[in-house]
C-alpha positions in Angstrom: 0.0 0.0 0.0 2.5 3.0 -1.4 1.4 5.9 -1.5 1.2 7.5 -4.9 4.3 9.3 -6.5 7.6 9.1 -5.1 8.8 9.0 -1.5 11.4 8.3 1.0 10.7 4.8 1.5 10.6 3.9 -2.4 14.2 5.7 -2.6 15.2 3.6 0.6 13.8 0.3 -1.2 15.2 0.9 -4.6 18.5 1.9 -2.8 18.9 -1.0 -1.2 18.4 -3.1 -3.9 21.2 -2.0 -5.9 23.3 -1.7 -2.6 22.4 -6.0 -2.8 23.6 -6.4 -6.5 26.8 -4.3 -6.1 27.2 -6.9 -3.1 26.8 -9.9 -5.0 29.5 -8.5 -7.9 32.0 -7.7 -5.4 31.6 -10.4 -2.8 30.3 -13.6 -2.2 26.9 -14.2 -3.2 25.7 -15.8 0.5 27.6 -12.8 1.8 25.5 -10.7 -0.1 22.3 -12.8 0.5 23.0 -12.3 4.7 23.5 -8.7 4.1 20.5 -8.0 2.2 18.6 -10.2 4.5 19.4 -8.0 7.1 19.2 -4.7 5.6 15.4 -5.2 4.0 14.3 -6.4 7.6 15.4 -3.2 8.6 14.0 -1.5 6.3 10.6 -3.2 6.9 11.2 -3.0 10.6 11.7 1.0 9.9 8.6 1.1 7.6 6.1 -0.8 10.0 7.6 2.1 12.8 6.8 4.8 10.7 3.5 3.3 9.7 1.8 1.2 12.3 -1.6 2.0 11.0 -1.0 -0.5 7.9 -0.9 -4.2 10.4 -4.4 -3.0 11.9 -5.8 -1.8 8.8 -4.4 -5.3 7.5 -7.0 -7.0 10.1 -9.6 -5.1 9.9 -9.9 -5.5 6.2 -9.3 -9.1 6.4 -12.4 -9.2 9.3 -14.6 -7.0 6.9 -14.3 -9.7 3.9 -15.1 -12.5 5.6 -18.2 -10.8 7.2 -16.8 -10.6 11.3 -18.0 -7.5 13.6 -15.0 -5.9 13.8 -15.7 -3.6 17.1 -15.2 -7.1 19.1 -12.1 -7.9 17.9 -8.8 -7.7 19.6 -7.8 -4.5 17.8 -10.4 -2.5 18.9 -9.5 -2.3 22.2 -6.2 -1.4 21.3 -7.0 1.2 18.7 -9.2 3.1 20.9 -6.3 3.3 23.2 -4.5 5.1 20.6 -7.7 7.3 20.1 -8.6 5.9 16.5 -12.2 4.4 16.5 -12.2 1.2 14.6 -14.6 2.9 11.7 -11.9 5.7 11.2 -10.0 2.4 9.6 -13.3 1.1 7.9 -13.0 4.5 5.9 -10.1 4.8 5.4 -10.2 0.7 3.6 -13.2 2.1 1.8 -11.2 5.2 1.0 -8.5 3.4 -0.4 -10.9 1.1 -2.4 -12.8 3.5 -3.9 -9.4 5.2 -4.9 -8.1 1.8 -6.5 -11.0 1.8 -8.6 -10.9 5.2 -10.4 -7.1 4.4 -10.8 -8.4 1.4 -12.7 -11.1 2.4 -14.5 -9.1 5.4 -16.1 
């Protein structure tokens, strides 16, 4: 779920894929392999920090499909902690749909 246009993260990603194949020409290719392994968990590690809405929104959009209340679920609890009311993710999945299909039916 990128956001449109370019950004940080995509630079970061893209960066670190050619980081990986510069590895692989000058070293050994399971060195490179460990290396890469560790720098794309960072990166995911960093990405999931920055955006911890995306796991929940993850649930909650698998809950919707297959019909479940989602305001008994485990999350809700813990989103209304944080002070985001399950149905602020509801719209933004619907958001996000309804954007997907305008990008596809232009």
């Amino acid at each position: 779920m990128m956001g449109r246009g370019r950004s940080l993260t995509n630079y970061l990603g893209l960066g670190m894929f050619v980081v990986i194949v510069a590895l692989i020409y000058l070293t050994n290719i399971w060195i490179a392999m460990l290396i890469g392994t560790f720098l794309y968990t960072a990166f995911a590690m960093y990405w999931l920090w920055e955006n911890p809405d995306t796991l929940v929104m993850m649930e909650v959009y698998i809950d919707m499909k297959k019909g479940d209340d989602v305001n008994t679920k485990w999350y809700a609890r813990t989103i209304r902690k944080v002070g985001k009311p399950v149905y602020w993710y509801i719209d933004k999945i619907k958001q996000q749909a309804e954007r997907r299909e305008q990008d596809e039916g232009v």
